[in-house]
C-alpha positions in Angstrom: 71.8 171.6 -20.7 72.4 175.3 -21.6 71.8 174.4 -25.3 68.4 172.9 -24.1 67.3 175.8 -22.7 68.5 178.0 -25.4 66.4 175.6 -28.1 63.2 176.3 -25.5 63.6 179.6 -25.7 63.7 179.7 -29.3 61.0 177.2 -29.3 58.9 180.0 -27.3 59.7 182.9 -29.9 58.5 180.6 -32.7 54.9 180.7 -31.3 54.5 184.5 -30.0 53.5 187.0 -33.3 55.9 189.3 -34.1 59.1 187.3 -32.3 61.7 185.9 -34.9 63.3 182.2 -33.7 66.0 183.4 -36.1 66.7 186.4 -34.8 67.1 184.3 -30.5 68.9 181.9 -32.0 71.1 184.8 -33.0 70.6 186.3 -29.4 71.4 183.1 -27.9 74.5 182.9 -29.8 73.7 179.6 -32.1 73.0 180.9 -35.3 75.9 180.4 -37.2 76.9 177.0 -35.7 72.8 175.8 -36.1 73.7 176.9 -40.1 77.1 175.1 -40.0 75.7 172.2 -38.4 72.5 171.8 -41.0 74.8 172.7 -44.4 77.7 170.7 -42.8 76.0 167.6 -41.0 77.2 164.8 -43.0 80.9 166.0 -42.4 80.2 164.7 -39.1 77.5 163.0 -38.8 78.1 162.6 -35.2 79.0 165.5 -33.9 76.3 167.6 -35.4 73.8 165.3 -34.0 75.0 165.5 -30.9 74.5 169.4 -31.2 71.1 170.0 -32.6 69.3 167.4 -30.7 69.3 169.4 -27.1 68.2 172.2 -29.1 65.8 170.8 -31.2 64.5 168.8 -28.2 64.3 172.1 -26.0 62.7 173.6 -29.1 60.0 171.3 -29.5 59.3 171.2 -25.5 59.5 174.9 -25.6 56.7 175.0 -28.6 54.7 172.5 -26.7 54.5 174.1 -23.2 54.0 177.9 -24.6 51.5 177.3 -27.4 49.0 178.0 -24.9 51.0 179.2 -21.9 52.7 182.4 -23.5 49.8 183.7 -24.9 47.9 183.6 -21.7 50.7 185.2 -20.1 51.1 187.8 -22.8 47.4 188.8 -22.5 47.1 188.9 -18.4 50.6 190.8 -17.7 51.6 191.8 -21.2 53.9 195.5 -19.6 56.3 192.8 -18.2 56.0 190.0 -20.8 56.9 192.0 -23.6 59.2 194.6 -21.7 61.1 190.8 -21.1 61.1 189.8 -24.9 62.3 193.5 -25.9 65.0 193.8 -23.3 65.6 190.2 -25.3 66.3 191.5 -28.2 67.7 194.7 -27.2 70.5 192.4 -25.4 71.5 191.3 -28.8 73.7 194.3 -29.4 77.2 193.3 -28.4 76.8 191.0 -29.8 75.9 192.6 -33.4 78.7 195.3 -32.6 81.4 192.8 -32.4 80.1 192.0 -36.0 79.6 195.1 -37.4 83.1 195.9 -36.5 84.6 193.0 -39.1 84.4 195.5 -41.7 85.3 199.4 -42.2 82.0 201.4 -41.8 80.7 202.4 -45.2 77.5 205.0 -45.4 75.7 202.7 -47.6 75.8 200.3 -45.1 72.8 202.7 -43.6 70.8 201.7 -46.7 70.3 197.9 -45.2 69.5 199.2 -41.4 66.4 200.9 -43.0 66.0 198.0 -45.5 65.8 195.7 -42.9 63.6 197.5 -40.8 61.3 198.4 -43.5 61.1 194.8 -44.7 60.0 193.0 -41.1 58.1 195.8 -39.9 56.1 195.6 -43.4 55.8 191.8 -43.3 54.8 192.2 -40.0 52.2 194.6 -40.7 50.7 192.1 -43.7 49.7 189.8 -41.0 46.5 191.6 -40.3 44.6 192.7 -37.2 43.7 188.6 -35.5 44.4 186.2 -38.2 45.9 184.1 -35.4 42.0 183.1 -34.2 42.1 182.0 -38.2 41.9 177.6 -38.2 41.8 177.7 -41.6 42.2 173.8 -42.0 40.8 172.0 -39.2 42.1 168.1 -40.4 43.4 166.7 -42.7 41.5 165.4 -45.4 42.9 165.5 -48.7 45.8 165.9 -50.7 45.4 169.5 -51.1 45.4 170.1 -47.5 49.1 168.3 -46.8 49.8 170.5 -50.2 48.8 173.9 -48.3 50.6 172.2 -45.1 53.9 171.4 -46.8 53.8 175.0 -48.7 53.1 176.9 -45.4 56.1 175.4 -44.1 58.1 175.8 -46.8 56.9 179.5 -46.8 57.4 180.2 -43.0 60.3 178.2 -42.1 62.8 179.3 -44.9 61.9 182.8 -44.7 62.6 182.4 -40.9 65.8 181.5 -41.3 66.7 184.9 -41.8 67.3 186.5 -39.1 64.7 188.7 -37.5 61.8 187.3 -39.8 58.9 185.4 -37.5 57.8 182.4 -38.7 54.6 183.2 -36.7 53.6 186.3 -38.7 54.8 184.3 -42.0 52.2 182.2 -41.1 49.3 184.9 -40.3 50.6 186.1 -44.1 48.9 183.0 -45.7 46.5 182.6 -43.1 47.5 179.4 -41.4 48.9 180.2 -38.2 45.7 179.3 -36.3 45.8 176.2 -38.3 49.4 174.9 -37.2 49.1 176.0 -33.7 46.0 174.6 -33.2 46.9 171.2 -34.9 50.1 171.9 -32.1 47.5 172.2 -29.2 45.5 169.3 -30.2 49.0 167.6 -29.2 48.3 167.3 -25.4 44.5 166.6 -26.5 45.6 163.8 -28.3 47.8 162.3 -25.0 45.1 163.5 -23.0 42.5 160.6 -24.8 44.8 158.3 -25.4 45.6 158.2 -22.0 41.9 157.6 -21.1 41.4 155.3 -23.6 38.9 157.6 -25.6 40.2 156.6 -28.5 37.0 158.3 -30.8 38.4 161.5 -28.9 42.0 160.8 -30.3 41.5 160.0 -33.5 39.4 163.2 -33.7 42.8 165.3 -32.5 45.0 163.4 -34.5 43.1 163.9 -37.5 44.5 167.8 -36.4 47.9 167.0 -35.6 48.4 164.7 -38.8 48.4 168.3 -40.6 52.0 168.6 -38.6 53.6 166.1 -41.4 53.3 167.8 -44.7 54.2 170.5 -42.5 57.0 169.5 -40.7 58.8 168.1 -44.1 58.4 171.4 -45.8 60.0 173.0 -43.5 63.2 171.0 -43.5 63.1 171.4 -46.9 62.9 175.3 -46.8 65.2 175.6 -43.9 67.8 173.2 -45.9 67.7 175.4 -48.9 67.6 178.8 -46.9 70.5 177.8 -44.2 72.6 177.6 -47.8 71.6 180.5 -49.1 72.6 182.5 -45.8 75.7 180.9 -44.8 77.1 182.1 -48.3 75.9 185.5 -47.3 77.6 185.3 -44.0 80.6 183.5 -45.5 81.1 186.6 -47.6 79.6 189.8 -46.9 78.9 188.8 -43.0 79.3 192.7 -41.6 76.8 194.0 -43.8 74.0 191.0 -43.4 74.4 192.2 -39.8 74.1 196.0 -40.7 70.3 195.0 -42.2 69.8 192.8 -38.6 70.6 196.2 -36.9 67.0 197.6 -38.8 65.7 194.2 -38.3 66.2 194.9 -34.5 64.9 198.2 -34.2 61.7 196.7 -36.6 60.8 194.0 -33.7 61.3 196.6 -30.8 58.8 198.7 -32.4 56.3 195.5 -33.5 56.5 194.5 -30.0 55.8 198.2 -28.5 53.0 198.1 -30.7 51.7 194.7 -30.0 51.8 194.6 -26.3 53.2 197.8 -24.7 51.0 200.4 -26.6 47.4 198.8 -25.9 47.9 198.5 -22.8 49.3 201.6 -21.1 47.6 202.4 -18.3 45.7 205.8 -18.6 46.5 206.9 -14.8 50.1 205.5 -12.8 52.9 205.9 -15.4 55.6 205.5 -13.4 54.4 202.2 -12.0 53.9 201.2 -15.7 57.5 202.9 -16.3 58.7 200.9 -13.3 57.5 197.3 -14.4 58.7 197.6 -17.8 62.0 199.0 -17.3 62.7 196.4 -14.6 61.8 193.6 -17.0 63.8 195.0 -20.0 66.5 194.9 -18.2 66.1 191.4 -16.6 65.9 190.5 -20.4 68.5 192.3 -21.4 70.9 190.5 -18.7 69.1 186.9 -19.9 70.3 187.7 -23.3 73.9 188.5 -22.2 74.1 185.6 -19.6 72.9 183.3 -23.2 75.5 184.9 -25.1 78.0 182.9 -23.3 79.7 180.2 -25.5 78.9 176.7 -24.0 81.3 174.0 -22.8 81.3 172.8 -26.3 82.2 175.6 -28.2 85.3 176.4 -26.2 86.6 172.9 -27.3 
């Protein structure tokens, strides 16, 4: 069950801008086992299964229920929303400094913090000012469109699997979030017709969701080839991959200010402000550290 809830939360972070799923599944202490599990899974077949299905289950539940939910929250209360998500990430460092401390401090090792944050806070900043309001592919119609689909998952999901990038903003890069999410939305529209028997209504939303396909199998394909790469990198030089999360950290603190701290500070009643976010930071903060805990089946 707690693996469930961790795959929803990651499931969340993969539709809000600016939030990494990488970088929560890393919070939520699965990263390493999701990589071991995907480079590893027909070693045990079994086992693995019986692993990633909670959280890809809770990850696809999470997607569904917040495409829409989370952005309306974010926009009406967005001083405790994103206080939560940065006390979120904040809560990740224990967890970091237990790895940073697998290796003797070297000052080079200051070169990757800034690396890191310079890289996702300048991939963030590629995104634009509302590409998310962008459909860019309303249905699919064409071989060309699953081709766009399958690269934009390609694209997103492998550079996601680095920890701290967001999928989302990957996305907003090649201008097809608003497509994905809204062939995601057209989900429940879909169920909603079917449900009522207007089936010209649900072949119209399916047309949308087909889009999902080429996108859903260039994904696995970039998150196969990606989850390689980085579990060689964290086989072998794990203290200083975490060294570049540290400025990958600090980068989506500050995107998150900026997105929905910043532009909406009230011009009179500070401390209230003060008040709400500091109280929600640290209820995220505590979440993080309460996720942290390894689960029943890890202590096997």
């Amino acid at each position: 069950m707690l693996n469930f809830v961790k795959g929803a939360i990651i499931g969340i972070a993969l539709v809000i801008p600016g939030l990494s799923g990488s970088i929560f599944a890393v919070v939520v202490g699965l990263y390493d086992r999701l990589l071991n599990a995907v480079n590893h899974f027909r070693d045990d077949p079994k086992k693995n299964m019986r692993f990633l299905t909670p959280i890809g289950l809770g990850a696809v539940i999470g997607i569904l229920l917040s495409t829409k939910a989370v952005l309306v929250v974010t926009t009406r209360w967005p001083l405790p929303s994103y206080g939560f998500f940065i006390g979120l990430v904040l809560g990740i460092g224990p967890f970091i400094y237990r790895k940073l401390t697998t290796k003797k401090f070297s000052w080079w090792y200051l070169l990757l913090v800034v690396f890191g944050f310079v890289a996702i806070y300048g991939l963030a900043k590629l995104g634009g000012t509302d590409p998310e309001n962008l459909i860019a592919i309303k249905r699919l119609t064409s071989v060309s469109d699953a081709g766009v689909m399958a690269f934009a998952g390609v694209f997103a999901v492998s550079l996601m699997a680095i920890p701290g990038i967001s999928g989302s903003v990957m996305l907003m890069v090649i201008d097809q979030y608003g497509t994905v999410y809204n062939a995601v939305g057209q989900l429940g529209d879909a169920a909603r017709a079917a449900a009522s028997g207007n089936w010209p209504a649900f072949q119209a939303a399916m047309g949308s969701v087909a889009l999902l396909l080429p996108f859903m199998i260039g994904a696995a394909a970039g998150l196969i080839a990606v989850a390689k790469l980085m579990a060689y990198l964290l086989a072998h030089f794990e203290a200083q991959v975490y060294y570049a999360v540290c400025g990958i950290v600090l980068a989506a603190v500050v995107i998150l200010i900026e997105a929905g701290i910043a532009p909406y500070w009230p011009a009179t009643g500070h401390l209230g402000a003060i008040a709400i976010v500091v109280i929600s930071l640290v209820i995220g903060v505590l979440a993080t550290i309460f996720l942290d805990k390894p689960d029943a089946d890890e202590k096997k």
